[in-house]
PyMOL commands that place a pseudoatom at each C-alpha (Angstrom):
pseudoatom trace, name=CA, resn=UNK, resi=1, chain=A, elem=C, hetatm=0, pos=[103.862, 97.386, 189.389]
pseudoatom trace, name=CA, resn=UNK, resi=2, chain=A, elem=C, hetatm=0, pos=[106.800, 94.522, 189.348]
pseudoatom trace, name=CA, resn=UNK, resi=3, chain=A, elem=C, hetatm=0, pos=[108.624, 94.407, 185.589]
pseudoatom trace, name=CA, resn=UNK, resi=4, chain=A, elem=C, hetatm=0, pos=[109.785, 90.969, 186.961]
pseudoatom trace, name=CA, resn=UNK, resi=5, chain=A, elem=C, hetatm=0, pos=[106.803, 88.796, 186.363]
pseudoatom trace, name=CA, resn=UNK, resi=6, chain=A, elem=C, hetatm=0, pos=[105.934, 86.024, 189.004]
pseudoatom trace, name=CA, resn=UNK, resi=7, chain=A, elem=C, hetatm=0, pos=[107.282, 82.251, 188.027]
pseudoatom trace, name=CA, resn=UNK, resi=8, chain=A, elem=C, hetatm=0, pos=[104.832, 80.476, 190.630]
pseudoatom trace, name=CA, resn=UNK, resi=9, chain=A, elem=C, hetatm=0, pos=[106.466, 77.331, 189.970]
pseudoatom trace, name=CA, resn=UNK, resi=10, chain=A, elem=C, hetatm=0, pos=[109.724, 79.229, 191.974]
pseudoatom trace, name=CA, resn=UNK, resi=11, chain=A, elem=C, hetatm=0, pos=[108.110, 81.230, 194.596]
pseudoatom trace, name=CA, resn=UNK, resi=12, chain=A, elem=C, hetatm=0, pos=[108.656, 79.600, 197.815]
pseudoatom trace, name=CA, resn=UNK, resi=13, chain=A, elem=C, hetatm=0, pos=[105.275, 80.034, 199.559]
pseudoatom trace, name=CA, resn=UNK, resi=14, chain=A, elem=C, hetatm=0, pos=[103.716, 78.300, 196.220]
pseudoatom trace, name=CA, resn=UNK, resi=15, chain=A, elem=C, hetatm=0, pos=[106.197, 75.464, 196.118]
pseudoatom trace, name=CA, resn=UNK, resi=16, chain=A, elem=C, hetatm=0, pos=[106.150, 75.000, 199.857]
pseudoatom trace, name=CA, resn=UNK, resi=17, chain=A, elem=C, hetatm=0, pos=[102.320, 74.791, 199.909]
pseudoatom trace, name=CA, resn=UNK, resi=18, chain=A, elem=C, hetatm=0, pos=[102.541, 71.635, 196.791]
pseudoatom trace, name=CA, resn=UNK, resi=19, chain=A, elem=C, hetatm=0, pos=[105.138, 70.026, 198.894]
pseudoatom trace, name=CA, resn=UNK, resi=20, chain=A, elem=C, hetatm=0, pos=[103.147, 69.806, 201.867]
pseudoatom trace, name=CA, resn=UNK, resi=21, chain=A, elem=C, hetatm=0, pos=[99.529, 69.115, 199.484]
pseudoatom trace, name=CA, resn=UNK, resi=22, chain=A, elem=C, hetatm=0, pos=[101.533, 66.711, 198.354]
pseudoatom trace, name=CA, resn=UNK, resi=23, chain=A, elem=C, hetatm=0, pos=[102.779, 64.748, 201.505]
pseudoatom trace, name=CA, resn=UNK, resi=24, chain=A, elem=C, hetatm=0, pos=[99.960, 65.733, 203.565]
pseudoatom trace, name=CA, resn=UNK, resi=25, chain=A, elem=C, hetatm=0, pos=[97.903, 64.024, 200.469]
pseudoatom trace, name=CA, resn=UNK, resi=26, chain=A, elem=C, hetatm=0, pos=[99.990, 60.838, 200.477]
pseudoatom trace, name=CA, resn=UNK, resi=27, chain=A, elem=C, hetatm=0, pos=[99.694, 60.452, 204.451]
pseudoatom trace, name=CA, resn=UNK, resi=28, chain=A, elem=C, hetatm=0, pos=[96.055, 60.872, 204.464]
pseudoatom trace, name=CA, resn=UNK, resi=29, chain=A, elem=C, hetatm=0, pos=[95.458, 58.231, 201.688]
pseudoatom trace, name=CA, resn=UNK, resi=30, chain=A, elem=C, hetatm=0, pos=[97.089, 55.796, 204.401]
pseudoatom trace, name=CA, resn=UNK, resi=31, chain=A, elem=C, hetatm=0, pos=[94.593, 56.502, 206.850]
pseudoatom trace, name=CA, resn=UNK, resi=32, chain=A, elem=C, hetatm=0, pos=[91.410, 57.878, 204.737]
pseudoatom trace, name=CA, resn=UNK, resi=33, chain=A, elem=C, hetatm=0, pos=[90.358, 54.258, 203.364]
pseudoatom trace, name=CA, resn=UNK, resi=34, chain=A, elem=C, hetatm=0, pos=[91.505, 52.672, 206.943]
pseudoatom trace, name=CA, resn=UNK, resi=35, chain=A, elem=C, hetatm=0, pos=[89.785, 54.626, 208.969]
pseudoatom trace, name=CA, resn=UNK, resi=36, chain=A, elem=C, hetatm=0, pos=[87.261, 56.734, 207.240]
pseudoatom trace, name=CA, resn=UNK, resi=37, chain=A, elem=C, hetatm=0, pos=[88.827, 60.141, 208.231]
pseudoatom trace, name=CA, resn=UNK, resi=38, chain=A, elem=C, hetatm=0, pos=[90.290, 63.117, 206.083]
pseudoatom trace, name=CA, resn=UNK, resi=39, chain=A, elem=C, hetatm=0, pos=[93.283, 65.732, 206.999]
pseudoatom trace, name=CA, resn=UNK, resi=40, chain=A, elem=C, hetatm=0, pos=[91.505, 68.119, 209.220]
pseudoatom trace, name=CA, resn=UNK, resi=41, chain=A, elem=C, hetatm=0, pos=[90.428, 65.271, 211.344]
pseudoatom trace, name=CA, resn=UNK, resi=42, chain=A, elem=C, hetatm=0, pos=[93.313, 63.476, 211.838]
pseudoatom trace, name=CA, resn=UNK, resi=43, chain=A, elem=C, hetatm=0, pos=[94.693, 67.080, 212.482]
pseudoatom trace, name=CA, resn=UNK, resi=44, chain=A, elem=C, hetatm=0, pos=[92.139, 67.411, 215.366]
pseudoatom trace, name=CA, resn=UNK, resi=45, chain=A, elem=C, hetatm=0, pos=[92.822, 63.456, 216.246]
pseudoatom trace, name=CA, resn=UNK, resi=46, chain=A, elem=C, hetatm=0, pos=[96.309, 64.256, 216.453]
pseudoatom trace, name=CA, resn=UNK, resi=47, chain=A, elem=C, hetatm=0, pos=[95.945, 67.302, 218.174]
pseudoatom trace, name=CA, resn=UNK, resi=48, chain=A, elem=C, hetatm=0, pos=[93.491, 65.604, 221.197]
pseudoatom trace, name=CA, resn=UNK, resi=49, chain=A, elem=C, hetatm=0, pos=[96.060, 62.483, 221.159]
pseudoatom trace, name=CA, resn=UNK, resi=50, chain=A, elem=C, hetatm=0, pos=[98.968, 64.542, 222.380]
pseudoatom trace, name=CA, resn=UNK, resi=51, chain=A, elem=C, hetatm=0, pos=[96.511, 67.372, 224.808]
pseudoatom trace, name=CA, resn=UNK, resi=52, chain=A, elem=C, hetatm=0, pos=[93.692, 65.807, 225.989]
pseudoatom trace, name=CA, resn=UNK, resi=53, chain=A, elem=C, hetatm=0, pos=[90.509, 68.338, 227.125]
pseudoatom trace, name=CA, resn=UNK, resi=54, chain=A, elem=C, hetatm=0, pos=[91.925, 71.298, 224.850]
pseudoatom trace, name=CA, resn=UNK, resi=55, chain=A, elem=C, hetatm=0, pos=[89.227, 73.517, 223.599]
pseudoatom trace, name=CA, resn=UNK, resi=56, chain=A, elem=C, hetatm=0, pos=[88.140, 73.879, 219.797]
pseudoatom trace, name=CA, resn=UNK, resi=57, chain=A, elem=C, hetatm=0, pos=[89.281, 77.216, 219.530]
pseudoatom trace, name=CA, resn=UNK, resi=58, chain=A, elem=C, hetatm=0, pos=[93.567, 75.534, 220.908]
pseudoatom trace, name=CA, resn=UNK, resi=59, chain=A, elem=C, hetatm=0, pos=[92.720, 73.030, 218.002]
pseudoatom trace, name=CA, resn=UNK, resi=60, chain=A, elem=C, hetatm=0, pos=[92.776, 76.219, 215.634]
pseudoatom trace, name=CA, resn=UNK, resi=61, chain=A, elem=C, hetatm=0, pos=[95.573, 77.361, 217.421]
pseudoatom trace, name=CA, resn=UNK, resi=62, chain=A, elem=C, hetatm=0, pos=[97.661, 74.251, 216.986]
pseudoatom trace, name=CA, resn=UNK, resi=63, chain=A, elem=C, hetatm=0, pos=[96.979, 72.917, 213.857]
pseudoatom trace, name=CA, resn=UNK, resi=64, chain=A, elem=C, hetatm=0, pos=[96.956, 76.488, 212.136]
pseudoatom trace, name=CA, resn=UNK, resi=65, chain=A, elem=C, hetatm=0, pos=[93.028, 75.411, 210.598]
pseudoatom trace, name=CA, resn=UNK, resi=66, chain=A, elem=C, hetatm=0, pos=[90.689, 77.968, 210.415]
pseudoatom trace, name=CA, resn=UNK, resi=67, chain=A, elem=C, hetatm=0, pos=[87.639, 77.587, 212.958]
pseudoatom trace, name=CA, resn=UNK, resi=68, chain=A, elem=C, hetatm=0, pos=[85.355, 76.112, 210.021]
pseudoatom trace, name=CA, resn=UNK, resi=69, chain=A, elem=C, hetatm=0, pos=[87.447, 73.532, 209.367]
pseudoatom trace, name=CA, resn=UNK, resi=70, chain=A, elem=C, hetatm=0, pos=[87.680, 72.074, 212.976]
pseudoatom trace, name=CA, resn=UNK, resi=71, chain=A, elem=C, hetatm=0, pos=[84.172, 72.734, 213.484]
pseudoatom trace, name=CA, resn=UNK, resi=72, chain=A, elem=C, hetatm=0, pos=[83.775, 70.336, 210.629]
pseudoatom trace, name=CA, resn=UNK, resi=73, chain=A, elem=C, hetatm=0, pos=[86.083, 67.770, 211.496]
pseudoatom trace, name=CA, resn=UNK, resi=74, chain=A, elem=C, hetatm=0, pos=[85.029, 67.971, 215.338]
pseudoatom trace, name=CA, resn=UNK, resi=75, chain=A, elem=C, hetatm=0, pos=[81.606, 67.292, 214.019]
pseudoatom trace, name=CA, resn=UNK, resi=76, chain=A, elem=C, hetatm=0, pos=[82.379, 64.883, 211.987]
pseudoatom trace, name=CA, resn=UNK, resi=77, chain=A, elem=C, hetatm=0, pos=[84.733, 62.293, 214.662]
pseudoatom trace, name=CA, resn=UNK, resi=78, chain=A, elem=C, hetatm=0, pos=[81.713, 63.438, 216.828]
pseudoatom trace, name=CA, resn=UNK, resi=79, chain=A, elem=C, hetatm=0, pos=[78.985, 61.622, 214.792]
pseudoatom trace, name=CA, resn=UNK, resi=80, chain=A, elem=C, hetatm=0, pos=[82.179, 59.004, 214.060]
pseudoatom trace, name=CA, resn=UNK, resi=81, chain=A, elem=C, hetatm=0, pos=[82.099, 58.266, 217.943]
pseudoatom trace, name=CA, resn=UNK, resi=82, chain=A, elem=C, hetatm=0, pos=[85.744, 59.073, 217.479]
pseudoatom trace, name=CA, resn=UNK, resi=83, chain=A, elem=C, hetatm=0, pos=[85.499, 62.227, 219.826]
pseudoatom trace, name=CA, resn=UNK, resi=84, chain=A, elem=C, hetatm=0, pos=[83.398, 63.800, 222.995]
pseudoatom trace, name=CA, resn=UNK, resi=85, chain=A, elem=C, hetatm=0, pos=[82.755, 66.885, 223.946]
pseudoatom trace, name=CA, resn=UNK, resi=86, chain=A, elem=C, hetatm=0, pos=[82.285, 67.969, 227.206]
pseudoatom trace, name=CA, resn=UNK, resi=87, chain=A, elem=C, hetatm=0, pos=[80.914, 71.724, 228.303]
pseudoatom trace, name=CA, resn=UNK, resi=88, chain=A, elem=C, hetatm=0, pos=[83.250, 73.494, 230.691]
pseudoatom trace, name=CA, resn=UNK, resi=89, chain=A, elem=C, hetatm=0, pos=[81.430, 74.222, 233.977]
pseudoatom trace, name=CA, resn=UNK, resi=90, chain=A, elem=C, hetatm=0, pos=[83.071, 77.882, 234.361]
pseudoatom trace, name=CA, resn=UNK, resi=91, chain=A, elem=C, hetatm=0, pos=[81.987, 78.514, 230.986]
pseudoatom trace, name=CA, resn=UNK, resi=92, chain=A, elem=C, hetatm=0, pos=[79.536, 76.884, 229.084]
pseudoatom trace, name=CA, resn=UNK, resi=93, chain=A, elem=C, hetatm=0, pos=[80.339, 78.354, 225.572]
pseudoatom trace, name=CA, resn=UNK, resi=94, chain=A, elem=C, hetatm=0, pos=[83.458, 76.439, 225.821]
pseudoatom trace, name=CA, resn=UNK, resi=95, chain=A, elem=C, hetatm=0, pos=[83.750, 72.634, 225.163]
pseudoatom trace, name=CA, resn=UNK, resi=96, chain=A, elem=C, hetatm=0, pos=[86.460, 70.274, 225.963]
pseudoatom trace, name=CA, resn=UNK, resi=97, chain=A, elem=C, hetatm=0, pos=[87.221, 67.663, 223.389]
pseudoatom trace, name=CA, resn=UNK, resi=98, chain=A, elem=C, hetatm=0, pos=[88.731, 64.586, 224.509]
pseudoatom trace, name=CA, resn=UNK, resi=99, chain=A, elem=C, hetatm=0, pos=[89.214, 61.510, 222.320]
pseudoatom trace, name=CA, resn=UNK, resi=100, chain=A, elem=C, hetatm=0, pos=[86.471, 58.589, 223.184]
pseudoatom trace, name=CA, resn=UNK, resi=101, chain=A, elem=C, hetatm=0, pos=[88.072, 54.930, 223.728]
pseudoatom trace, name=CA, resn=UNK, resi=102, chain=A, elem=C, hetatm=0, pos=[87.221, 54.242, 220.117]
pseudoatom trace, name=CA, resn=UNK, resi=103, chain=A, elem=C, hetatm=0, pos=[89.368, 57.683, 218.819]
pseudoatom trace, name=CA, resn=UNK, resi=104, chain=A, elem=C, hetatm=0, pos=[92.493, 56.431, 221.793]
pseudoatom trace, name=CA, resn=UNK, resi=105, chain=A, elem=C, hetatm=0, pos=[92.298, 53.146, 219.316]
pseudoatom trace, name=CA, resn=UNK, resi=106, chain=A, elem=C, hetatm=0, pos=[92.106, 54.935, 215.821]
pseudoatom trace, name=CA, resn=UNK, resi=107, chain=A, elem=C, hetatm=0, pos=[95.579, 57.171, 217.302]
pseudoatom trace, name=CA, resn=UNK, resi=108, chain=A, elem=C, hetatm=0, pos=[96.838, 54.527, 218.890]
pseudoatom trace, name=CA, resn=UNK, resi=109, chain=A, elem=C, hetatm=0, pos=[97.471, 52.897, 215.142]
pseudoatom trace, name=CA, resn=UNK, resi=110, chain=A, elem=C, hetatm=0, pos=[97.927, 55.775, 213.177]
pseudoatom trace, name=CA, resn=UNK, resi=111, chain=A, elem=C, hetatm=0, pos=[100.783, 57.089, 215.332]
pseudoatom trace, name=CA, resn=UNK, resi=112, chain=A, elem=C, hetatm=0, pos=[103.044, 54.583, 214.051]
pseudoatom trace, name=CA, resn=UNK, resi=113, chain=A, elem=C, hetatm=0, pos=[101.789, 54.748, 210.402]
pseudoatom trace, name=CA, resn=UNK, resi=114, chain=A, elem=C, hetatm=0, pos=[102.589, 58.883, 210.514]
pseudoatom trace, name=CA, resn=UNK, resi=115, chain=A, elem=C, hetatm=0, pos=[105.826, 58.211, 212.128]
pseudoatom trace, name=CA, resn=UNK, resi=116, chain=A, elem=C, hetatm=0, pos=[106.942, 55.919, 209.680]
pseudoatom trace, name=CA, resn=UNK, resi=117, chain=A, elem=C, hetatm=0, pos=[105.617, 57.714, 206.626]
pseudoatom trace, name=CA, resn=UNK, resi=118, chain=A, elem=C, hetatm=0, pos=[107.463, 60.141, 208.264]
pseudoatom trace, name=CA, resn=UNK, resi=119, chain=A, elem=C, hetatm=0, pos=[111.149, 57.927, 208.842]
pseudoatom trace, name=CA, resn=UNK, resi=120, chain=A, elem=C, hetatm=0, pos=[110.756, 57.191, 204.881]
pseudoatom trace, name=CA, resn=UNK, resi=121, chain=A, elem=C, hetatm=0, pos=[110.315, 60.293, 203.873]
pseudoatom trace, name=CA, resn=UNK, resi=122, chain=A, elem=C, hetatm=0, pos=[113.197, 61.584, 205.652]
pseudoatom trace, name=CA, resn=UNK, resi=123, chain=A, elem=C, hetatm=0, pos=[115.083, 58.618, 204.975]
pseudoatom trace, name=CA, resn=UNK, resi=124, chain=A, elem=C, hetatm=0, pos=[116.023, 60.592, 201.199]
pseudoatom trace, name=CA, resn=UNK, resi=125, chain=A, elem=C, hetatm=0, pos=[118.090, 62.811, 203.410]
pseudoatom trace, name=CA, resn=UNK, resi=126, chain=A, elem=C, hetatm=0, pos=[121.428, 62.764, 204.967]
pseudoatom trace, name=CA, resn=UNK, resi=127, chain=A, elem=C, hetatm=0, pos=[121.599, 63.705, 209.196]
pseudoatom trace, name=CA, resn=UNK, resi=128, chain=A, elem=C, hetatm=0, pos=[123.281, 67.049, 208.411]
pseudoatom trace, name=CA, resn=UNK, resi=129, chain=A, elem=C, hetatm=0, pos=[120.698, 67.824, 205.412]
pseudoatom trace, name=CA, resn=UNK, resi=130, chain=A, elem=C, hetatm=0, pos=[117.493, 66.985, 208.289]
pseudoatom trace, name=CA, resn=UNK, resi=131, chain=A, elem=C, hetatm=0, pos=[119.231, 69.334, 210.848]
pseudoatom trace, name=CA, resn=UNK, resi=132, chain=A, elem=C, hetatm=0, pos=[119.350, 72.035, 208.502]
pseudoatom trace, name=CA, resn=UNK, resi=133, chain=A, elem=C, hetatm=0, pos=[116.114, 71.133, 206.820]
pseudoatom trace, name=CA, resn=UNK, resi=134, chain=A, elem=C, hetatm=0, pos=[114.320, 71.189, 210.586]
pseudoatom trace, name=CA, resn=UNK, resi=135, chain=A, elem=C, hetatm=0, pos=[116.069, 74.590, 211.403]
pseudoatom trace, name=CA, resn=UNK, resi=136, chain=A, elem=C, hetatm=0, pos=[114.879, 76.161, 208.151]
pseudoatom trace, name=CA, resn=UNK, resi=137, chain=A, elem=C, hetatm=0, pos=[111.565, 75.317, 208.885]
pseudoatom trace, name=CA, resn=UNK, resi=138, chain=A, elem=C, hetatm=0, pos=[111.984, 76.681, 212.291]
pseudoatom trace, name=CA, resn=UNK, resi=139, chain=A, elem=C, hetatm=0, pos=[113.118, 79.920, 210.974]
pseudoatom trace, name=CA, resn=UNK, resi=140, chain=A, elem=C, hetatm=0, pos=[110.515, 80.474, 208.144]
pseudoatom trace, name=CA, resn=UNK, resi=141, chain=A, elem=C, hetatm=0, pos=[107.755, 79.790, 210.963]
pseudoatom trace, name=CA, resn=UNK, resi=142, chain=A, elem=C, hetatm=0, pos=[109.177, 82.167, 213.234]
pseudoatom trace, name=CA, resn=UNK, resi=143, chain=A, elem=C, hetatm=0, pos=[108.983, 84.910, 210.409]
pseudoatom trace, name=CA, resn=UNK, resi=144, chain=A, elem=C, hetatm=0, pos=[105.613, 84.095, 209.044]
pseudoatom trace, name=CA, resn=UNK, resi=145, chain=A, elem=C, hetatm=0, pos=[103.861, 85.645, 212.327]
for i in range(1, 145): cmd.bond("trace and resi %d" % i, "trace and resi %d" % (i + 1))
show_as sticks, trace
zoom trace
C-alpha cells in the first residue's frame, strides 16, 4: 500500500472529471429549460446532427456513454418526436437514428448556443494557452485507451 495518501482535490482524473461536471452542467442548463432535454441527449442530438443514420451502438462510440445511457436518451428524443429510428434492412437488430424535422430545428439553435458557450469560455485564455490546452487534451485522450 501507498504511504503517500491520495489528495483527490489534486489528482488529475478527479479534477478533470469536476471541470467538465461543471461546464457540461452550465451548458446543459442553457438548453434543459429551452428545450426540455438533458446531457446524454443533446450528446445523442449532437452526435445525429453532425452523422446522420449512425447506429446506437456509433452513438456509444462517439460520445464515450455507456449503452444505457443512449438507450435512455434515444428513447427519450424518441417519445420527444426529436428522433426516428429506422431498422436496417441487412440487419434488423440494428437501427438507424436520424434526427426528425423537429430534432434538425432543436440543433439547428443549439449549435450556436454550444458554440458560443464555448467562444466565452475560451475567451479566459490567450491563443498560445488554447493551442496548448487543445494539444494536452489530445495527448491525455490518446493515452487513456
Amino acid at each position: 500500500m501507498s504511504k503517500s495518501p491520495l489528495v483527490l482535490e489534486n489528482f488529475l482524473p478527479y479534477r478533470l472529471s469536476v471541470m467538465t461536471n461543471r461546464i457540461s452542467g452550465a451548458l446543459s442548463r442553457h438548453y434543459a429549460e429551452r428545450f426540455g432535454i438533458g446531457i446524454p441527449e443533446w450528446r445523442v442530438i449532437a452526435n445525429l446532427g453532425r452523422h446522420p443514420g449512425i447506429t446506437a451502438n456509433e452513438v456509444v462510440e462517439r460520445a464515450a456513454m455507456d449503452k444505457v445511457t443512449v438507450s435512455r436518451a434515444v428513447a427519450a428524443l424518441e417519445k420527444k418526436k426529436l428522433v426516428e429510428r429506422r431498422r436496417d434492412d441487412g440487419d434488423k437488430r440494428k437501427a438507424q437514428l436520424t434526427l426528425s424535422k423537429a430534432g434538425e430545428k432543436v440543433y439547428g439553435e443549439i449549435v450556436p448556443l454550444a458554440l458560443g458557450f464555448e467562444r466565452d469560455l475560451l475567451a479566459m485564455l490567450t491563443a498560445e494557452e488554447r493551442t496548448v490546452l487543445d494539444r494536452v487534451i489530445g495527448k491525455l485522450t490518446k493515452t487513456a485507451y
